[in-house]
C-alpha positions as CSV (number, residue, x, y, z in Angstrom):
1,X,-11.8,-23.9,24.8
2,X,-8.3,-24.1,23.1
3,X,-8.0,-26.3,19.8
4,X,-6.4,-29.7,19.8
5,X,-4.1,-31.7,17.7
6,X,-4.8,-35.4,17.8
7,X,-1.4,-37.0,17.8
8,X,-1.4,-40.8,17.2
9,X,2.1,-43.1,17.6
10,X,2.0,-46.7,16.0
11,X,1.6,-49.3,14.0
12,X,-0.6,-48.6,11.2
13,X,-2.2,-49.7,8.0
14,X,-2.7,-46.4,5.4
15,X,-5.2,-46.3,2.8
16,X,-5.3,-43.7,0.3
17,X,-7.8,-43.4,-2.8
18,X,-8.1,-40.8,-5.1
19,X,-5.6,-38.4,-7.4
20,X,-2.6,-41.1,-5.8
21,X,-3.8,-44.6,-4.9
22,X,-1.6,-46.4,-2.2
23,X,-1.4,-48.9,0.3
24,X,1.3,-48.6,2.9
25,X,2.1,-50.5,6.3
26,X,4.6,-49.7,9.1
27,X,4.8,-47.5,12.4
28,X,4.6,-44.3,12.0
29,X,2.6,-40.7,13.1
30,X,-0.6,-39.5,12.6
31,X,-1.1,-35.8,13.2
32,X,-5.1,-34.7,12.5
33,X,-5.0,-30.8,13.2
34,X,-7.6,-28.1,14.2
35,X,-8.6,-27.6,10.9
36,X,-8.8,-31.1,10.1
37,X,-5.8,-31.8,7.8
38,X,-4.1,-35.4,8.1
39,X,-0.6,-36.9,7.8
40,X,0.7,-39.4,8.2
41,X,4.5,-39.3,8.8
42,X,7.2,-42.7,8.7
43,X,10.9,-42.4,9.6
44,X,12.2,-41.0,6.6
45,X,12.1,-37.4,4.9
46,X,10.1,-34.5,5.6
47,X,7.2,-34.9,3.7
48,X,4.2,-37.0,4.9
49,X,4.0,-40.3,3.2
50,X,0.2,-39.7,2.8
51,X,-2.2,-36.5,3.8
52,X,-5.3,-34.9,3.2
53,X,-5.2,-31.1,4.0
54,X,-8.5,-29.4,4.9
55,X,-10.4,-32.0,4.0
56,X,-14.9,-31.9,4.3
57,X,-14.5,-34.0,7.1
58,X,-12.0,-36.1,9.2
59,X,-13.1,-38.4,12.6
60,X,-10.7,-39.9,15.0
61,X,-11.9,-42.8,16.5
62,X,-10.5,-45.8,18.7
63,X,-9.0,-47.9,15.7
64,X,-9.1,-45.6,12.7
65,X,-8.9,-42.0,11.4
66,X,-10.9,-41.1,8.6
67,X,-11.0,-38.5,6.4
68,X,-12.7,-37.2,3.1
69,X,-12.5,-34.4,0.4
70,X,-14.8,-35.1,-2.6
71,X,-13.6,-38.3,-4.3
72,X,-10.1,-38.2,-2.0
73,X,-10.6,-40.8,0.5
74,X,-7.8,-41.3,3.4
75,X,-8.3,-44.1,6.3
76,X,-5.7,-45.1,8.6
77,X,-6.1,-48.4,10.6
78,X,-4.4,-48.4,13.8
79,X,-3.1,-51.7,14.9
80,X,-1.3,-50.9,17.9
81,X,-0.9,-47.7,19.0
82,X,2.3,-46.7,20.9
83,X,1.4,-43.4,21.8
84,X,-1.8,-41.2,21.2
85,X,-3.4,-38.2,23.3
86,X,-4.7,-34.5,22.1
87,X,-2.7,-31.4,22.5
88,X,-3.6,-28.0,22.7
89,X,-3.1,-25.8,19.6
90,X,-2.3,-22.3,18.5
91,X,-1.2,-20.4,16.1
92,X,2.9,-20.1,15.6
93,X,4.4,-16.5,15.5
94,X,6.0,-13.2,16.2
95,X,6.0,-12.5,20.0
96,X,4.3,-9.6,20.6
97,X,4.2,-8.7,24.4
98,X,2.5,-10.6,26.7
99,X,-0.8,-11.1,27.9
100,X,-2.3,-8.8,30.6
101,X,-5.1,-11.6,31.4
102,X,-2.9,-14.7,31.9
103,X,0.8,-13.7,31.3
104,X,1.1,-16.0,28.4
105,X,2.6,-14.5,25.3
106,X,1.2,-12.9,22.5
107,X,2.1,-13.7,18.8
108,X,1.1,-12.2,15.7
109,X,0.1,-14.0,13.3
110,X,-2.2,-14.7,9.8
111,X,-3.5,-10.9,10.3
112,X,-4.3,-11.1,14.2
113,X,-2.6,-10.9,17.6
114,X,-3.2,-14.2,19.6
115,X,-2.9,-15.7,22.9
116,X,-3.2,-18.7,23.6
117,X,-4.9,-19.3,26.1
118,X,-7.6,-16.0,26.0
119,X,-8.1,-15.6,22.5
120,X,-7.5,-13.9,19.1
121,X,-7.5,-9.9,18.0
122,X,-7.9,-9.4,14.7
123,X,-5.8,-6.6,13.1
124,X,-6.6,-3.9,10.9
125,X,-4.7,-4.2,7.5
126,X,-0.7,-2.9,7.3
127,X,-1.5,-2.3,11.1
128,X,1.8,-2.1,13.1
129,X,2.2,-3.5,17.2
130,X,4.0,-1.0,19.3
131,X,5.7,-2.2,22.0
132,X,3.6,0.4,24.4
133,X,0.6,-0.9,26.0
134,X,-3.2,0.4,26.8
135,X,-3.3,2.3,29.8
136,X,-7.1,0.7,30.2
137,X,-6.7,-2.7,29.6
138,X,-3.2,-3.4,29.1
139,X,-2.9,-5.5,25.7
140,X,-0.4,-3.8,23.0
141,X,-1.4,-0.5,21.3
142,X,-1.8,-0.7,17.4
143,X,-0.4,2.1,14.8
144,X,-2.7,2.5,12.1
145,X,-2.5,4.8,9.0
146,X,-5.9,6.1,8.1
147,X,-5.5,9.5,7.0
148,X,-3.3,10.3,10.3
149,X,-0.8,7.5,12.5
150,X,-3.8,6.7,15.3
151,X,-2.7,4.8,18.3
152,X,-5.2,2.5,19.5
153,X,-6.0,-0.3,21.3
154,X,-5.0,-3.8,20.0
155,X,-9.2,-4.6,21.1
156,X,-11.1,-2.8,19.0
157,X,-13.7,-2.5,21.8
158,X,-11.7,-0.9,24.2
159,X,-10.5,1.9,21.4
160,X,-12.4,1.5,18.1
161,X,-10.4,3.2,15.2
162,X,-13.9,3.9,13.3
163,X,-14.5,6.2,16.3
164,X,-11.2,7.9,16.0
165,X,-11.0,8.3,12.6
166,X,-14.5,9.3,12.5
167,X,-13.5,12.0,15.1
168,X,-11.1,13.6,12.6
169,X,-12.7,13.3,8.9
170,X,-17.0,12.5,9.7
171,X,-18.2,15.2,7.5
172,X,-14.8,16.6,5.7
173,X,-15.4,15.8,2.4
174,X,-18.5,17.0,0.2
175,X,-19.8,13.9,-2.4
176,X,-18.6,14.6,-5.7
177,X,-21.8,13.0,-7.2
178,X,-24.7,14.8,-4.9
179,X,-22.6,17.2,-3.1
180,X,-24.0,15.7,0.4
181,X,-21.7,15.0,3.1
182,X,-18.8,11.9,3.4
183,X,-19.8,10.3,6.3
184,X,-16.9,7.7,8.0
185,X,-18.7,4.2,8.6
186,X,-18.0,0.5,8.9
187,X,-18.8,-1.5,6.3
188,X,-16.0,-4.4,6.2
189,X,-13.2,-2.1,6.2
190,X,-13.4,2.3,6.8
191,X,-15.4,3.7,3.9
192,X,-16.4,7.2,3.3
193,X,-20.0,7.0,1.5
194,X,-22.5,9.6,0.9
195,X,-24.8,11.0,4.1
196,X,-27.7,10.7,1.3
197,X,-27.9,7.0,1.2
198,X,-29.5,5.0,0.1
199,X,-30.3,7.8,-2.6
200,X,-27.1,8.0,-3.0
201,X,-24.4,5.1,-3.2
202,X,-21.4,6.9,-3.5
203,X,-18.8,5.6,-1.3
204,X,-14.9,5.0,-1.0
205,X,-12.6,2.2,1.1
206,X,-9.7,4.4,3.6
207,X,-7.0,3.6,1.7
208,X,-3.7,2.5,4.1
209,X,-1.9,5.9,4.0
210,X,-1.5,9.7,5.2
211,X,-3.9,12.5,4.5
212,X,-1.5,14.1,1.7
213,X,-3.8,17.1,0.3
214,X,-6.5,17.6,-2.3
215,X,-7.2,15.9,-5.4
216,X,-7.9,18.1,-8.3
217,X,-11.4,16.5,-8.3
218,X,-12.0,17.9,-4.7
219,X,-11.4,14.4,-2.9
220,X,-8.4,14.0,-0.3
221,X,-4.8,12.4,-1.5
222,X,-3.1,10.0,0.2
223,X,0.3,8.8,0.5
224,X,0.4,5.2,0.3
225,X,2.9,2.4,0.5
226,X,2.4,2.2,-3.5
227,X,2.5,6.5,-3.8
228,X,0.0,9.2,-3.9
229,X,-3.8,8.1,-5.0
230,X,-7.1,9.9,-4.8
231,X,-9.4,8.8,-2.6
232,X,-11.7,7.7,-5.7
233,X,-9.2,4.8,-7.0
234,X,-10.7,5.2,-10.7
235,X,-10.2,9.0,-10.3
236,X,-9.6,10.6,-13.4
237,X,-9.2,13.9,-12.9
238,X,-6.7,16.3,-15.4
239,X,-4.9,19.2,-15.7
240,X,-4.5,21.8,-18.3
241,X,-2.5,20.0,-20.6
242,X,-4.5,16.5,-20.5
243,X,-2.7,14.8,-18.0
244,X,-3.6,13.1,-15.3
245,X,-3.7,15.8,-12.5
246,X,-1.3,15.4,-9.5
247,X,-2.7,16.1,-6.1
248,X,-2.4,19.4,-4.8
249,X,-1.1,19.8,-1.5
């Protein structure tokens, strides 16, 4: 069910207590938004002549809107109300294709792909929408630097990247702390931990990058948006003269 906006046109009474104690009268706007932030807007300027953003809890009721956050306290009366009705809502952004379920149109935004009207994708970090679709299901296909450039599937159930990345490097690496195998898992982002757990907690985040060699430590390189790291981001590995080692390739 899509979020609304509460939208409220009228004559109104504004009550504010807390870091800005006021008391103002005179039509304006009330917006009360999905995530239950409050303004209250007048005919002049930008900037909402009294809010509450996020608040712990905000009710819209026939005569009043209410809201509160700790000691902040913010209730407008509604005298007469020229307008008022609820609206969907959706996150604002870049278009991104369209949908292959409803043909609405698909915006990126906050770290996901949404439509409004079927739902939201999250997106893998630094992850990059190609303007060629999934042969399967039709959504936008994803570019995604782990190691290699995979191409996969903006829903992660139709093409899961842990599968394809798991495909290419399950097994590559030996642990530097047991010598038992990196295996690829899941475990909030793409890690590469130790076979031998729980005897063994040894375990790395896939950094964003290309597979760019050998470490001089024996873990894989990558080449990152912010250069070339180890694997292990604490590695300390050094060469001959006491410096810290580049990677080989």
């Amino acid at each position: 069910m899509p979020e609304c906006t509460h939208v409220i046109a009228g004559r109104c009474t504004t009550v504010f207590e807390g870091t800005r104690d006021s008391t103002q009268h005179g039509d304006v706007v009330v917006v009360v938004k999905p995530d239950r932030t409050v303004l209250v807007h007048d005919a002049s300027g930008y900037q909402p002549v009294a809010w509450l953003t996020r608040p712990e809890s905000a009710t819209v009721a026939d005569e009043t809107v209410t809201a509160r956050d700790g000691d902040q306290f913010l209730e407008v009366t509604i005298h007469d109300a020229h307008a008022r009705g609820q609206y969907p809502a959706s996150p604002a952004g870049t278009p991104v294709g369209d949908c292959p379920d409803c043909g609405a149109t698909l915006v990126r935004s906050h770290g996901s792909v949404s439509c409004p009207d079927c739902g939201e994708y999250p997106l893998p970090a630094k992850a990059e929408v190609l303007e060629r679709t999934c042969s399967d299901c039709g959504l936008p296909l994803l570019e995604v630097e782990r190691g290699e450039a995979f191409e996969v599937c903006l829903d992660h159930t139709c093409d899961p990247l842990l599968e394809r990345v798991r495909e290419t490097y399950d097994r590559e690496w030996d642990c530097p702390d047991c010598g038992g195998d990196l295996r690829v898992l899941q475990a909030g982002g793409l890690v590469l931990g130790c076979a031998s757990y729980p005897d063994c907690e040894t375990g790395y985040s896939v950094p964003n990058g290309l597979h760019a060699g050998s470490c001089d430590c024996g873990l894989p390189v990558f080449e990152t948006a912010n250069g070339r790291r180890c694997l292990d981001s604490e590695c300390a590995a050094e060469d001959r003269n006491g410096q810290t080692a580049l990677p080989r390739s």
